[in-house]
C-alpha positions as CSV (number, residue, x, y, z in Angstrom):
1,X,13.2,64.7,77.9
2,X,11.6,61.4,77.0
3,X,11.7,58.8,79.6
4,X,11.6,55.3,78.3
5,X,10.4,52.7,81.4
6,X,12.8,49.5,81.2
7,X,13.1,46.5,83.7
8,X,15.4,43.9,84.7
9,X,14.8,39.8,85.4
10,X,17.4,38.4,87.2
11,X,19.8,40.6,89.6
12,X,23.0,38.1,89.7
13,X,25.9,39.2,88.8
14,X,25.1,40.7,85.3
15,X,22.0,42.0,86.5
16,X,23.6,43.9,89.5
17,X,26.0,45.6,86.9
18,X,23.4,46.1,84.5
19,X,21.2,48.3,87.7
20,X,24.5,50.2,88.5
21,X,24.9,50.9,85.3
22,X,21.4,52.6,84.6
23,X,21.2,54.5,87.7
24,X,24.5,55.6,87.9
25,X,25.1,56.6,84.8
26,X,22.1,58.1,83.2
27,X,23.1,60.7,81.9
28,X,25.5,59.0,79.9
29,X,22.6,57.0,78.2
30,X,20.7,59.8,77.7
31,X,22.6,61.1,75.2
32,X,23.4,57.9,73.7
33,X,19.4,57.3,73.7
34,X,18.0,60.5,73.2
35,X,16.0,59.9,76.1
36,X,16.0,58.4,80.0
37,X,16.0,55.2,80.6
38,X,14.0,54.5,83.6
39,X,14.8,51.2,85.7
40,X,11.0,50.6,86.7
41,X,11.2,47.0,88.0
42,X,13.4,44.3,88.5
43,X,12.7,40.8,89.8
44,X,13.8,38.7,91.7
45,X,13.2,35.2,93.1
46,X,14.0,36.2,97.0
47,X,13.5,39.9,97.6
48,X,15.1,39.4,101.5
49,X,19.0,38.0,99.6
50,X,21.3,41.3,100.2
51,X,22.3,43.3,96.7
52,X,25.5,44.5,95.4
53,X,23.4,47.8,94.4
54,X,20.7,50.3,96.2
55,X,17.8,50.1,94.4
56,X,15.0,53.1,94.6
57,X,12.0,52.3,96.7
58,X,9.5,50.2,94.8
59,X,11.8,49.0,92.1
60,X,12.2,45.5,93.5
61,X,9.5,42.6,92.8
62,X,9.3,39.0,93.0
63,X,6.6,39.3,91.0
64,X,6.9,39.1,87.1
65,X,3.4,40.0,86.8
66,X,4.3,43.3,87.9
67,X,7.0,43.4,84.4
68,X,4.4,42.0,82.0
69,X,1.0,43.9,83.3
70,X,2.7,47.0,83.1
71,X,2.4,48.1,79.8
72,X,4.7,51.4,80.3
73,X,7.6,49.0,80.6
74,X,9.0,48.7,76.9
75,X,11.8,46.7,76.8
76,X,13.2,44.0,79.4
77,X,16.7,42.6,80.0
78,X,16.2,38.8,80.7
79,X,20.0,37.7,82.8
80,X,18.6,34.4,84.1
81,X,20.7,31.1,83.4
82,X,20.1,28.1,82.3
83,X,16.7,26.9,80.0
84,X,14.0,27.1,82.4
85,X,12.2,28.8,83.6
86,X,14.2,31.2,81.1
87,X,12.9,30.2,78.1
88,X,9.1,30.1,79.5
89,X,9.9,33.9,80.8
90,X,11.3,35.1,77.8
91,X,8.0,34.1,75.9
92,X,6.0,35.8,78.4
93,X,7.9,38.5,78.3
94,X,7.3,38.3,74.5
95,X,3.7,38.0,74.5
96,X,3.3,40.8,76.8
97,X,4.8,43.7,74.4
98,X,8.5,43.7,75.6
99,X,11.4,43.7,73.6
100,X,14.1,41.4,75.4
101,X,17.8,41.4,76.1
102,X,19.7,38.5,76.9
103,X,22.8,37.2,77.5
104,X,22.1,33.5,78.2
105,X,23.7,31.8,74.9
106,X,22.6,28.3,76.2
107,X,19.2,29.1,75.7
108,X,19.7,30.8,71.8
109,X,21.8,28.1,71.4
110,X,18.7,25.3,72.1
111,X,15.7,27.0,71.4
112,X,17.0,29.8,69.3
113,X,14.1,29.2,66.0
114,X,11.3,29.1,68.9
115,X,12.0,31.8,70.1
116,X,13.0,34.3,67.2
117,X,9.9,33.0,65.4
118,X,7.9,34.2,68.3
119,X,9.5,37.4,68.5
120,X,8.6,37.6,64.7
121,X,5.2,36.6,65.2
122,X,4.4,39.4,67.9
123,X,6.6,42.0,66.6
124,X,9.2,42.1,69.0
125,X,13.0,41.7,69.1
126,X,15.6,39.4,70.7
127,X,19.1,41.3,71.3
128,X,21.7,39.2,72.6
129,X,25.3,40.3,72.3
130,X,26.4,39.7,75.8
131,X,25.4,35.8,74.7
132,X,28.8,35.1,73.1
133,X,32.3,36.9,74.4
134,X,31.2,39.4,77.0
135,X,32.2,42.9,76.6
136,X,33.5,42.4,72.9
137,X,30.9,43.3,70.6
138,X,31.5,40.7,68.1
139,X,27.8,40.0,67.1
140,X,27.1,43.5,66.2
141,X,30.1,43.0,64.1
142,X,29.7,40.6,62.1
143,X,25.6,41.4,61.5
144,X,26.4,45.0,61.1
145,X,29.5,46.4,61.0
146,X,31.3,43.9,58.1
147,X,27.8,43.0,56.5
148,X,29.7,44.1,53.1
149,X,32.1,41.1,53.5
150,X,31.7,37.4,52.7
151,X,32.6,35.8,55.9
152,X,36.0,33.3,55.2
153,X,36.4,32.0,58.8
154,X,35.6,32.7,62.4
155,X,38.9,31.9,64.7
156,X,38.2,32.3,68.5
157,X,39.0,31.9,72.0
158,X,35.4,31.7,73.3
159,X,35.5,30.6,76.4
160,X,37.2,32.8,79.6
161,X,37.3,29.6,82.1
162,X,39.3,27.2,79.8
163,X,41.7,30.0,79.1
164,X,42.1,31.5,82.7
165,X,42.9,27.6,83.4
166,X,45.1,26.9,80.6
167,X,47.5,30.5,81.1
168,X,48.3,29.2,84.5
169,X,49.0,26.0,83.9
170,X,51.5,27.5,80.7
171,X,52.7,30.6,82.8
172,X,52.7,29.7,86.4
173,X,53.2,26.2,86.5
174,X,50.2,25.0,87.7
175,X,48.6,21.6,87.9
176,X,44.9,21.4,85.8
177,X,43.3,21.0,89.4
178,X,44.8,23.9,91.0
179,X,43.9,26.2,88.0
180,X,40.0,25.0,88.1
181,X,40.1,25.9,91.8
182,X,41.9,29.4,91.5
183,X,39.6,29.8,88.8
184,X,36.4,29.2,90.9
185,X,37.7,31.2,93.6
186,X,38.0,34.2,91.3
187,X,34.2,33.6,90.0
188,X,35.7,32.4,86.5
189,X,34.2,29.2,86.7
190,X,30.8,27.6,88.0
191,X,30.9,24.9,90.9
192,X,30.4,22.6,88.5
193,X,32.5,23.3,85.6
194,X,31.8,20.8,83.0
195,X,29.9,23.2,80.5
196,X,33.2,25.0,80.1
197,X,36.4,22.9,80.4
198,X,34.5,20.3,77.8
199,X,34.1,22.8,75.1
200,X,30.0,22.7,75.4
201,X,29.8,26.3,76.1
202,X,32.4,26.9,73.6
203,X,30.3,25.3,70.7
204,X,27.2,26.6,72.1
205,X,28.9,30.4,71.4
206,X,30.5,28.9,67.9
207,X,27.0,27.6,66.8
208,X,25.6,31.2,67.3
209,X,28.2,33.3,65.7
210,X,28.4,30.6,62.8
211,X,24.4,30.8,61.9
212,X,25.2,34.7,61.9
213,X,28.3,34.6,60.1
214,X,27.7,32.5,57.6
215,X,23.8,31.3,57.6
216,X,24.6,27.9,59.1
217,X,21.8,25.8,61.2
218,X,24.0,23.5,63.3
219,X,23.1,22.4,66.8
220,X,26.0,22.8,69.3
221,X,25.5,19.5,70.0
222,X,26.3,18.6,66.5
223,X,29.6,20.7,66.7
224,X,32.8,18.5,66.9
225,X,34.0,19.6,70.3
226,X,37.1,18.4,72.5
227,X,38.0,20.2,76.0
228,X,40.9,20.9,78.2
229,X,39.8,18.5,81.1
230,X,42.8,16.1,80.0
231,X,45.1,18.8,78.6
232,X,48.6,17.8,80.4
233,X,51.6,19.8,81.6
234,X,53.7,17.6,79.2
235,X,52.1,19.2,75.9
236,X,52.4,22.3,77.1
237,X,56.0,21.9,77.4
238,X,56.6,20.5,74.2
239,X,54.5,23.0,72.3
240,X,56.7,25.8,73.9
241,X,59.8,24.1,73.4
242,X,58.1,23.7,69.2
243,X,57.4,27.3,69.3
244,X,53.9,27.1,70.2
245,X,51.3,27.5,72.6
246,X,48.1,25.5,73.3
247,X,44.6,27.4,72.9
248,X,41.1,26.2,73.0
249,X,40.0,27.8,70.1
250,X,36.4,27.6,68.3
251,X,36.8,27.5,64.4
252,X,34.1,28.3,61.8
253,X,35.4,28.5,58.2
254,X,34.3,27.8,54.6
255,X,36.2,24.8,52.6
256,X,34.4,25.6,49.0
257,X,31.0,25.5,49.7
258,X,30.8,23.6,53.3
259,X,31.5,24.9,56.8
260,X,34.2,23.2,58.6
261,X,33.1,23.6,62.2
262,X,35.3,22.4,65.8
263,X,36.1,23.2,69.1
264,X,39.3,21.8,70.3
265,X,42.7,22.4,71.9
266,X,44.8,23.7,69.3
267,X,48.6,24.9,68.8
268,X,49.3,28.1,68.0
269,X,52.4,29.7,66.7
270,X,54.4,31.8,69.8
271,X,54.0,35.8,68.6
272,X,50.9,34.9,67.1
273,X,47.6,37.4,68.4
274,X,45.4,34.5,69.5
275,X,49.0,33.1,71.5
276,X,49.3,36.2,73.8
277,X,45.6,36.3,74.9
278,X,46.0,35.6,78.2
279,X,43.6,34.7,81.3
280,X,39.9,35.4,81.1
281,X,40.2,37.3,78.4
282,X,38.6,36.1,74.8
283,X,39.7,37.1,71.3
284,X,37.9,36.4,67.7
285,X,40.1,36.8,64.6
286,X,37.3,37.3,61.4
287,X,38.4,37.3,58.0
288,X,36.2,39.2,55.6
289,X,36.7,38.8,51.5
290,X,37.0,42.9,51.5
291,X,38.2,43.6,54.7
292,X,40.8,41.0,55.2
293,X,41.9,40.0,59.1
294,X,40.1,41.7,61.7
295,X,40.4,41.3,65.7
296,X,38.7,41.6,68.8
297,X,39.8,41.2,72.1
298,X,38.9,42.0,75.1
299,X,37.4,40.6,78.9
300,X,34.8,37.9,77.9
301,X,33.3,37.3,81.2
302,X,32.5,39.4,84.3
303,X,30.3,41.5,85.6
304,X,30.8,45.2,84.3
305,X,32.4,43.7,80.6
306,X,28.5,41.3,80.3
307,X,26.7,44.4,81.6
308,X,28.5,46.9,79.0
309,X,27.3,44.7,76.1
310,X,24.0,44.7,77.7
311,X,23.4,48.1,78.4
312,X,24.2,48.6,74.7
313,X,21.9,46.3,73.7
314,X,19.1,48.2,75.4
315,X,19.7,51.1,74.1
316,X,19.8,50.2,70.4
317,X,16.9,48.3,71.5
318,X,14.4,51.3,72.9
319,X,15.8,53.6,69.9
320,X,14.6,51.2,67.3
321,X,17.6,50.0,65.9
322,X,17.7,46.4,67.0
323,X,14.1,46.1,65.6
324,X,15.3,47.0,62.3
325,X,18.5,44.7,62.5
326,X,16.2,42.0,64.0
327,X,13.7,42.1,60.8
328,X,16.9,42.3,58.2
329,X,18.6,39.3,59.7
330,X,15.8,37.2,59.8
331,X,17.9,35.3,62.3
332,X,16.7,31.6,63.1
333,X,14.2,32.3,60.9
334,X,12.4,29.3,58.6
335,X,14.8,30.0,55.2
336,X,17.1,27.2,54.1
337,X,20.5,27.4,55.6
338,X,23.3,29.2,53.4
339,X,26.1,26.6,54.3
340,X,26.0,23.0,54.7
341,X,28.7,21.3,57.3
342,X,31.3,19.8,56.1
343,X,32.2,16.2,57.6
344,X,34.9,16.7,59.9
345,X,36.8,13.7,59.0
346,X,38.0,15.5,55.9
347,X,39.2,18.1,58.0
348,X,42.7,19.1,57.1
349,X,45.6,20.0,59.5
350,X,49.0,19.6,60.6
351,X,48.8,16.8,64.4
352,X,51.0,17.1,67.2
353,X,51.5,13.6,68.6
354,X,53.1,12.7,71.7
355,X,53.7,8.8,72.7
356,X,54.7,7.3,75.6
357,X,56.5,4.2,74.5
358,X,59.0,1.8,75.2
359,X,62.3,2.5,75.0
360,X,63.5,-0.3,72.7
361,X,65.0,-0.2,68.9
362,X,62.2,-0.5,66.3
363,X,59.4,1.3,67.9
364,X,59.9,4.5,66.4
365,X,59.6,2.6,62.7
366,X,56.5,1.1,63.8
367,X,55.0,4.3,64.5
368,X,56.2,5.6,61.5
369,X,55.2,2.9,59.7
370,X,51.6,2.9,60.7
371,X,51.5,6.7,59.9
372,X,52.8,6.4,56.4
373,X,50.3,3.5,55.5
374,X,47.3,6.4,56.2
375,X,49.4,8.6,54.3
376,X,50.3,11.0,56.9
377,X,53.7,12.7,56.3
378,X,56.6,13.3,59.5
379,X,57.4,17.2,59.8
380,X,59.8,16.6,62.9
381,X,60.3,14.4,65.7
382,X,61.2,14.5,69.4
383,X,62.4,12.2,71.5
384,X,64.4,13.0,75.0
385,X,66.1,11.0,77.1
386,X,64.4,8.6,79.6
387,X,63.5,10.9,82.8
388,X,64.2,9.5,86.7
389,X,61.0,7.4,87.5
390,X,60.1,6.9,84.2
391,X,61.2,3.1,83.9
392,X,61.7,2.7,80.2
393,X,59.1,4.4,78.9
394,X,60.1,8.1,77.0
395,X,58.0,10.9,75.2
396,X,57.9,10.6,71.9
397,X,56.7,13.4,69.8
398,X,56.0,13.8,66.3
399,X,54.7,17.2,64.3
400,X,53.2,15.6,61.1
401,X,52.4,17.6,57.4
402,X,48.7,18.5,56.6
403,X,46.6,15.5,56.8
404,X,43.1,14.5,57.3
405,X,41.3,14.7,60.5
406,X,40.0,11.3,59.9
407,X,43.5,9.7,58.6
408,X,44.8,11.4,62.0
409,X,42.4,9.8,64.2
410,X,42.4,6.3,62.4
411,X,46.5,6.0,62.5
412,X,46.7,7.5,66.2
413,X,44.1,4.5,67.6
414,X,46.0,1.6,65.8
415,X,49.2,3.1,66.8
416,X,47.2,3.1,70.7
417,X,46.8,-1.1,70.5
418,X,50.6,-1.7,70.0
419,X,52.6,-3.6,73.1
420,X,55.2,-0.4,72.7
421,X,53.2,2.4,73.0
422,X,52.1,2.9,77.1
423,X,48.7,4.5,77.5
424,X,46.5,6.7,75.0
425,X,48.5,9.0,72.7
426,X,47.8,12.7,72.6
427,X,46.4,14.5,69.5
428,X,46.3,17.6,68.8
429,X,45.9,20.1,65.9
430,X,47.5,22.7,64.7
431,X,46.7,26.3,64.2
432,X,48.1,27.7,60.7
């Protein structure tokens, strides 16, 4: 049998899964691969730290000269974070003859044309589905599986943390702080967690699926985003008690020949797929011109979900097939984008807006008012009884008709400077 040599930079906890993987289930691969794959090396920054795995005799370096001067070692899975060094070892690893695998979406998401050019240039491939929801293999998906389709819209929950953090504050009752911290003592979320509750990481994932989705060339950065750091106990109450519940969901999707693009609390109908997903868990809802709705769902963090996707990766990789993908695509490559963005102002949706305001006759018609003079139509309206504490001020809630993005957010910040209204008002679209 064939024995193909492979290595492994980086032995967190993606890494560790990836080295259980291999040597415990070789066989396995082998007759996925047609051959063994033989862990030869993998490096590390502090050979002494104690491992989740036994590794054979030899197999550990801190030496990544002993990855790229070995010229038996054909393809390498790169599971460092962050952009560097990351992005100066990938080209290395590039340079030196090795196919890569990655899973660190930050750095496609930054320096993604660098580095596929690169690739390119030497002959050599980038696989990277563990970069965007874990162990669902959405980017093999969409570049392979429903290349027959025009792409309509990309609908996700991207991001594990925010909706580990969001399901107990909507199930269990829990306050925004004491989810983060249950969150971090499970592993779902980094000591410092602003990448994730923001919605950077979110947009970071969107920005990839969107360039292979639909040819798009958008920075993340570019991406309108919104997180669930000021998400508040109150709207998820109200959403129930509307018959909804609220996601952070990344949204790709053409408006005649633009790409509407945002990451952002939204409210999604109760019974709904992308209502139930619950926990860590991520879901993607693609619509296809031939193939209609299709979903996928499944753990989007973790160790042995990341290290599933991986593992896959590397084996489509030392077969051949992600070389041929990688040519087809021409991913980040130097052709014009497909799709241009569309500005985000003109945006359409239904809002759900709460106020805090004072409970005197005539504010509600000022509201109103201001909403009807930027043409934004009232679905329904809420508004309970003064709770103990409360002094005068009451939730006031209104569900509008579909309006503009930027009619919404010009009528919600005058409505914000009148005497009545206590406070900045919530806004948040809905999910149709």
């Amino acid at each position: 049998m064939e024995i193909t040599k492979v290595a492994i930079v980086g032995l967190g906890t993606v890494g560790t899964g990836v080295a259980r993987l291999l040597l415990e289930h070789g066989d396995r691969f082998t007759r996925h691969a047609g051959r063994t794959l033989w862990l030869e090396k993998a490096v590390v920054s502090d050979l002494k730290k104690p491992r989740d795995v036994e590794l054979p005799k030899g197999v550990l370096t801190d030496k990544l000269s002993d990855v790229t001067g070995n010229p038996e070692i054909k393809a390498v899975v790169q599971l460092i974070g962050g952009l560097e060094p990351d992005r100066t070892i990938m080209l290395k690893l590039l340079e030196s003859g090795k196919d890569v695998i990655t899973a660190n979406k930050a750095l496609l998401a930054e320096h993604g044309p660098e580095l596929f050019d690169r690739a390119r240039e030497l002959g050599r491939s980038i696989a990277f589905e563990a970069s965007v929801a874990g162990g669902i293999p959405i980017v093999a998906a969409i570049g392979q599986c429903l290349s027959s389709n025009e792409i309509r819209s990309l609908h996700g929950i991207l991001n594990g943390t925010c909706n580990f953090i969001v399901s107990q504050m909507d199930h269990h009752g829990a306050s925004y702080d004491d989810a983060l911290r249950e969150a971090q003592r499970r592993g779902y979320a980094e000591a410092d967690p602003t990448m994730d509750v923001d919605g950077s990481d979110a947009a970071q994932k969107l920005s990839i699926l969107a360039h292979l989705a639909f040819g798009a060339r958008v920075h993340w950065r570019d991406i309108p985003r919104e997180g669930i750091q000021n998400l508040q106990a109150a709207d998820l109450k109200f959403a129930r008690e509307l018959g909804f519940r609220i996601k952070l969901l990344a949204v790709a999707q053409l408006v005649g020949d633009q790409l509407e693009l945002h990451v952002a609390p939204q409210l999604v109908r109760l019974g709904s797929p992308l209502a139930d997903v619950r926990d860590a868990y991520n879901a993607v809802r693609v619509v296809g011109d031939a193939v209609g709705k299709v979903w996928f769902h499944g753990l989007g963090a973790g160790q042995m979900p990341t290290a599933s996707a991986v593992v896959a990766d590397l084996i489509d990789t030392v077969v051949g097939r992600t070389a041929i993908t990688f040519r087809t695509l021409e991913l980040w490559s130097q052709r014009p984008a497909r799709v241009a963005p569309r500005d985000f102002g003109m945006a359409e949706s239904r809002f759900y807006l709460r106020f805090d305001v004072d409970d005197h006759p005539g504010v509600l018609s000022e509201i109103t008012g201001i909403l009807g003079r930027h043409g934004i139509s009232i679905a329904s309206v809420i508004q309970h009884e003064p709770t103990a504490g409360a002094g005068d001020a009451v939730p006031l809630v209104i569900m509008t008709h579909v309006t503009q993005q930027g009619a919404a957010d010009k009528a919600v910040a005058e409505i914000d400077k009148l005497n009545s209204v206590r406070g900045r008002s919530v806004r948040i679209r809905v999910h149709e």
